[in-house]
C-alpha positions in Angstrom: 50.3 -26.3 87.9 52.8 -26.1 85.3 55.1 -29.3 84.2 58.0 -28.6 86.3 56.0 -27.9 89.7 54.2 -31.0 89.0 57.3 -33.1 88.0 58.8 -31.5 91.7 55.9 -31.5 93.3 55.4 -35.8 92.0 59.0 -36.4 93.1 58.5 -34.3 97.0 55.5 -36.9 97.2 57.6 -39.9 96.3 60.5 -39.1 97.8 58.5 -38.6 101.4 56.8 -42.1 100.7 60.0 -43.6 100.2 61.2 -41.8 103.2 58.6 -43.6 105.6 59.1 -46.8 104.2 62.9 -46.7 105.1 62.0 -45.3 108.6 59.6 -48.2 109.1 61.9 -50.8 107.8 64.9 -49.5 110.0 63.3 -49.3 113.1 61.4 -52.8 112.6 64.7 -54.6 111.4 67.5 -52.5 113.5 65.2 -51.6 116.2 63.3 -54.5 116.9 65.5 -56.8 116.0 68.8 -55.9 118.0 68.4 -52.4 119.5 64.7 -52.9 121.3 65.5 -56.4 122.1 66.2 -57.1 125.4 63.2 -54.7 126.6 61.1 -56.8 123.9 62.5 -60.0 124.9 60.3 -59.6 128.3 57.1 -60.2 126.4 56.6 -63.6 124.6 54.6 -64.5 121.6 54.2 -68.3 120.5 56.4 -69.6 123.4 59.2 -67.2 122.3 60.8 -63.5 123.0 59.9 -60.7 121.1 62.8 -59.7 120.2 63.8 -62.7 118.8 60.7 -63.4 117.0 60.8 -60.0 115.6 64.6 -60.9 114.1 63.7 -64.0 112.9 60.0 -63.7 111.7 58.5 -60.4 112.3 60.6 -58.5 110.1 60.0 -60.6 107.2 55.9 -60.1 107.7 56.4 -56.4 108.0 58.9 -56.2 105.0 56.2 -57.6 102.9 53.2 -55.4 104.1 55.6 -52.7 103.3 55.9 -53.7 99.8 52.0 -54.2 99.1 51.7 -50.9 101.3 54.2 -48.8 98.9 53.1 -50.3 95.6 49.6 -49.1 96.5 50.6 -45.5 98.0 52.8 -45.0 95.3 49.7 -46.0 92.3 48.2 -43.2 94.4 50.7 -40.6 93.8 51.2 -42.0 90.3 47.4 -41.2 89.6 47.2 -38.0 91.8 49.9 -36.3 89.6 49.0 -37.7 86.3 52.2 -39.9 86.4 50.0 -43.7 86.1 51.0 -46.5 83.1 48.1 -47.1 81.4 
């Protein structure tokens, strides 16, 4: 692969990563939080609705597997195409 199918090829890769992060954060903090919520609501974890718990606590759980999930898919992209700090 020459440099500029790599350098395209690098950015596709992290571009799609970063695309599925967004997705996941929408849904979890727009979806779960306001547009899923009354159908959550009906379900209760810890003596409280879904919904809510997913507005108030949830989101903030999943936000921060998201970051320890991207840092460690994108260290595999960064090695995959050459791109990793040494």
């Amino acid at each position: 692969m020459n440099n500029d199918s790599n350098a395209k090829a690098y950015w596709s890769a992290t571009l799609g990563l970063l695309t599925k992060v967004l997705v996941i954060w929408f849904l979890v903090s727009y979806g779960a939080g306001i547009l899923f919520a009354p159908l959550l609501n009906q379900i209760s974890l810890g003596g409280y609705p879904l919904g809510f718990w997913f507005a108030q606590q949830g989101s903030i759980y999943v936000f921060i597997a998201l970051i320890f999930w991207y840092a460690r898919k994108m260290g595999q992209i960064d090695r995959k195409f050459g791109m990793q700090e040494d």
